[in-house]
C-alpha positions in Angstrom: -7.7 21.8 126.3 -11.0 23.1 124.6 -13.2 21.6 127.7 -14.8 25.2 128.8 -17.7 27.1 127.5 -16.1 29.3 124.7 -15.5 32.5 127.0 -13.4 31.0 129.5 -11.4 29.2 126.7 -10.8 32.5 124.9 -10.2 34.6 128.4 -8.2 31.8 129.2 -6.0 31.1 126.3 -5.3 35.3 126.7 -4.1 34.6 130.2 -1.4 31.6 129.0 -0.2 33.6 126.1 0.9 36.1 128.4 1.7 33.8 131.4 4.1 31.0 129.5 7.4 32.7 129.3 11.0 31.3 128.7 13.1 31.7 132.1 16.1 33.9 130.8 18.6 30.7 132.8 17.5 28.6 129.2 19.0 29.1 126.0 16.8 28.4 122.9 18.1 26.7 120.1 15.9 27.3 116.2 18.0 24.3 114.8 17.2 21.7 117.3 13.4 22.8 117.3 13.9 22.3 113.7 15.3 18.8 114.4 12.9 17.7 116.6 9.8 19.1 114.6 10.9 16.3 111.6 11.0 13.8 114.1 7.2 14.9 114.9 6.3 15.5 111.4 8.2 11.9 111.1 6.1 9.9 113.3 3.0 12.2 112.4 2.5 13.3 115.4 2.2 17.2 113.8 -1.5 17.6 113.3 -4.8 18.0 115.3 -6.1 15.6 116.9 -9.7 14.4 118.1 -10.2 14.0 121.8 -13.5 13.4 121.6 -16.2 15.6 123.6 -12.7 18.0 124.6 -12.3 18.9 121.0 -9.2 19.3 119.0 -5.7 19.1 120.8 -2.5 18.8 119.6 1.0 17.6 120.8 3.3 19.3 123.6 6.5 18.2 123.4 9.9 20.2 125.3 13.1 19.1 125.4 16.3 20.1 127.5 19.7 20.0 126.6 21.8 19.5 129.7 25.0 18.7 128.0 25.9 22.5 127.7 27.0 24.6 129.9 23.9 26.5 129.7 20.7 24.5 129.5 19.4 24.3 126.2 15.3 24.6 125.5 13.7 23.3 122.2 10.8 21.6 121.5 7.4 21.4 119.6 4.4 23.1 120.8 6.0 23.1 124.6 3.7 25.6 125.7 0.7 24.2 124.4 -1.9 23.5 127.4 -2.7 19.7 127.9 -4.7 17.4 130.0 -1.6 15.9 132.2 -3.5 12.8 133.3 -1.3 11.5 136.4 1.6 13.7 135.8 0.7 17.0 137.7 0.8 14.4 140.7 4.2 15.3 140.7 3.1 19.4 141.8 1.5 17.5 144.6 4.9 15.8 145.4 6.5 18.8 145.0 4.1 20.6 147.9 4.3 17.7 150.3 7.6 17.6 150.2 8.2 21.4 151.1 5.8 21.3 154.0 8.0 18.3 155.4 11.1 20.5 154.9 9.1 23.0 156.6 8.8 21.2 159.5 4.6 20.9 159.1 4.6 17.3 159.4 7.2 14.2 159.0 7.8 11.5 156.1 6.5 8.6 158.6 3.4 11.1 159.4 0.3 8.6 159.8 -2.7 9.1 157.5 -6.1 7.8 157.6 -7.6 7.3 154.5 -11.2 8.5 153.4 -13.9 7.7 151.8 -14.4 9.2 148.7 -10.6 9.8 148.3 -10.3 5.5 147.8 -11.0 5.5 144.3 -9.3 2.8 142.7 -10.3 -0.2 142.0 -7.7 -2.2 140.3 -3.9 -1.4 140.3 -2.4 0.8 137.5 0.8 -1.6 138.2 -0.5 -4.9 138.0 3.1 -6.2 139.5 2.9 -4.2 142.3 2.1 -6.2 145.3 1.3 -3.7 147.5 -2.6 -3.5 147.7 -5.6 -0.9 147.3 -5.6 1.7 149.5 -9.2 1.2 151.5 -11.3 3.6 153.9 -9.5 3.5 157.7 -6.4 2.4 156.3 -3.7 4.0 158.4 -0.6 5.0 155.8 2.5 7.5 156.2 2.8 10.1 154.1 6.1 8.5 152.6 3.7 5.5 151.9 1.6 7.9 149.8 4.0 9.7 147.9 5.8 6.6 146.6 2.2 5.1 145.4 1.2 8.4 144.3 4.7 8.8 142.2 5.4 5.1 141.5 2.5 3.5 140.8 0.3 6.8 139.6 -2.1 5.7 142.7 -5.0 8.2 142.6 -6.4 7.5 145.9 -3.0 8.3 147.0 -3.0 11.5 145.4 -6.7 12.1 146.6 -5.5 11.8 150.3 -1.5 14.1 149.6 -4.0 17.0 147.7 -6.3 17.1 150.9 -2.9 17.0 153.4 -0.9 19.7 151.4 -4.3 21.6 150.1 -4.7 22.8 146.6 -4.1 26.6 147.6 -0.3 26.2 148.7 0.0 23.6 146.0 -1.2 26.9 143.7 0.9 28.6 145.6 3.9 26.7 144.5 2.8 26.6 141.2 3.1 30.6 141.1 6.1 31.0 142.5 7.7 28.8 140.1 6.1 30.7 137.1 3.9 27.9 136.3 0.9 29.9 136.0 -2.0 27.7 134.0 -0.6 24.4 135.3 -2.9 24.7 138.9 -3.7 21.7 140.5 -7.6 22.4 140.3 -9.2 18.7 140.6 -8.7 15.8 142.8 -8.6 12.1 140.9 -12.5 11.5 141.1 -15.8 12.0 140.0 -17.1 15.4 140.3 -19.8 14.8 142.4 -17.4 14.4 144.9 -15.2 16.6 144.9 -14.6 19.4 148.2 -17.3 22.7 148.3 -15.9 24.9 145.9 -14.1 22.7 143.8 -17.5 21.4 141.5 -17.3 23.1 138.5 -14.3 24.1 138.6 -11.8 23.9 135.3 -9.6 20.8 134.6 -6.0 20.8 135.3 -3.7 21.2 132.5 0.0 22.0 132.2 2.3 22.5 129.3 5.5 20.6 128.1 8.0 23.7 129.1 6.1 23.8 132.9 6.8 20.2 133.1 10.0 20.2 131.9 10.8 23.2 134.1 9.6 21.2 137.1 12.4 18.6 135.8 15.2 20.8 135.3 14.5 22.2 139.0 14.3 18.9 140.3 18.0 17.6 138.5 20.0 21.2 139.4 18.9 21.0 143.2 16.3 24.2 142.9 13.1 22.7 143.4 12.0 24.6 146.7 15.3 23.6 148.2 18.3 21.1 147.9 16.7 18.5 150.4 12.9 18.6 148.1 14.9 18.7 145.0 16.9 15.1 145.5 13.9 13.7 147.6 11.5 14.2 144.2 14.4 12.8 142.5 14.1 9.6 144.4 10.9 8.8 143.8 11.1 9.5 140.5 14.2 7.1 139.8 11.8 3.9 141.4 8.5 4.8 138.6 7.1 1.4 137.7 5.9 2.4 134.4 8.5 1.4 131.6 6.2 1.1 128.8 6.6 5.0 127.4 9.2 6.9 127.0 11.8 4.4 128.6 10.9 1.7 126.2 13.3 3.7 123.5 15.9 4.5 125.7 19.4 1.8 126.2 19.6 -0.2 129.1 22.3 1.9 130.8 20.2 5.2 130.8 18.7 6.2 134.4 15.3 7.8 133.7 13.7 9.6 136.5 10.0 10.2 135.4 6.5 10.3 135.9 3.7 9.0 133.6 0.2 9.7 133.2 -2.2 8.1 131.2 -6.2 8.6 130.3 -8.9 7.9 127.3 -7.4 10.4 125.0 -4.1 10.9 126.5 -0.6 9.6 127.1 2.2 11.1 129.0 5.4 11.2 130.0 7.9 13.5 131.4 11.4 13.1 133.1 15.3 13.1 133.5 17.5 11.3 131.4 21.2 10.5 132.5 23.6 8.0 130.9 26.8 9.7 133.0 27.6 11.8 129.5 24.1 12.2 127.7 21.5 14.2 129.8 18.5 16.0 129.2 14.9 16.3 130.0 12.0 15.3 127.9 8.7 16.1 128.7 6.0 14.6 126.1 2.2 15.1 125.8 0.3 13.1 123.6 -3.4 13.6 122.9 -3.5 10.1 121.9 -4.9 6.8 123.9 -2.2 4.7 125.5 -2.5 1.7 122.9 -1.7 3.9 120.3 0.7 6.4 121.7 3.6 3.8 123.5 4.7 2.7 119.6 4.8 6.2 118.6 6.4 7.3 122.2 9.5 4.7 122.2 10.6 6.2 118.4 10.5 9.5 119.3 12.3 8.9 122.2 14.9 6.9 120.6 15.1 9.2 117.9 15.7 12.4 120.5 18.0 10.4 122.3 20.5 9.4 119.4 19.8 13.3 118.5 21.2 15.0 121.7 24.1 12.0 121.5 25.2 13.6 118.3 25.4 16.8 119.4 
């Protein structure tokens, strides 16, 4: 994202170019990048476009093949740095979930929530019944992750960054060669935020971090076996349907997180069908109303792609 004073974006943008590389467990495929660029190019989703006081951004867009025997990487752009709106809440899943396995605290852990981390004021699920999250409420950390996840609650996430911290969140983040994609703000206004955290740069991640966070999550390695399928579950009970899933059939288990903000429209997760399965991690720079049309072709058209291969 061009959101930085023009010294840390070109410091910056050295650090990624060096920092985004292709694990050696993926194999690339030219043709399929090929494939999936007309789709882009199809639905004109190929050029720059104007995000407003953040400049020019363009499309990151990754797909793996898991119909192989080795896992197959294409894409468009994938590791192209993009404001992830709501999905990096998913690197905050990630931590919790290890510090449980670690034995730092439990699922049914209580919480009190904190002013400022209750944000919200209306539900990003209208359907969901279950209400805002308030100042005092007392919640368990399983509470919070499945808001967090299924509903994209940001007081939620507000509450998991300060239990897991943003420095072992990092942490995981590095270890998982997903440098770039920190977990640098929480889901409010700045002039709240923790001592240190101010002026600080705005998250980003990339389509291949994101879809490397997938593929981790569906082959059991994400931190361990237990994180891996616990991540999966959340994933498989997202209330959002109105991206991605809206081009996929109706016997297709997607297990995803969206994100969604002014200029930007996201979604990235697992699809399985029993015999077609791959991951799909897309990052529009494009307001919702405009990007769930565009979203449900190219899904549909990526889906029937990977079908015929």
């Amino acid at each position: 994202m061009k959101r930085y004073i023009f010294f840390y974006i070109l410091f910056s943008s050295m650090i990624f170019s060096q920092q985004v590389k292709i694990p050696a467990y993926y194999k690339t495929d030219t043709e399929l990048s090929a494939k999936i660029k007309d789709i882009v190019v199809e639905l004109g989703l190929d050029k720059d476009f104007d995000v407003g006081d953040d400049g020019i951004e363009q499309i990151s867009l990754a797909v793996i093949d898991l119909t192989k025997a080795k896992p197959v990487l294409a894409g468009y752009h994938y590791d192209n740095f993009i404001y992830p709106a709501s999905v990096y809440k998913m690197y905050v899943a990630a931590e919790a979930l290890a510090q449980i396995s670690e034995g730092k605290y439990l699922l049914t852990t209580p919480i009190v929530v904190k002013s400022p981390n209750d944000v919200d004021k209306t539900k990003e699920i209208k359907s969901d019944p279950r209400p805002l999250l308030k100042n005092r409420d007392t919640v368990t950390v399983n509470y919070l992750l499945d808001l967090m996840i299924t509903r994209s609650d940001n007081s939620a996430a507000n509450c998991l960054i300060d239990q897991t911290k943003r420095e072992n969140i990092n942490e995981l983040i590095k270890n998982n060669n997903w440098q770039g994609s920190e977990v640098t703000r929480k889901y409010l206004s700045r002039k709240y935020e923790d001592p240190g955290y101010e002026k600080i740069r705005g998250t980003e991640t990339c389509a291949l971090h994101a879809a490397d966070f997938m593929y981790k999550v569906y082959s059991n390695q994400l931190v361990n076996p237990w994180v891996s399928m616990q991540m999966k579950s959340f994933l498989s009970r997202q209330l959002d349907d109105t991206k991605l899933s809206k081009g996929l059939p109706a016997n297709v288990m997607f297990y995803h997180k969206t994100g969604w903000f002014s200029y930007w429209t996201n979604d990235v997760g697992i699809v399985d069908d029993g015999e077609i399965k791959y991951i799909i991690a897309c990052f529009l720079p494009l307001p919702e109303n405009a990007a769930r049309s565009k979203m449900q072709e190219l899904s549909k058209q990526v889906y029937n792609l990977i079908r015929l291969r």
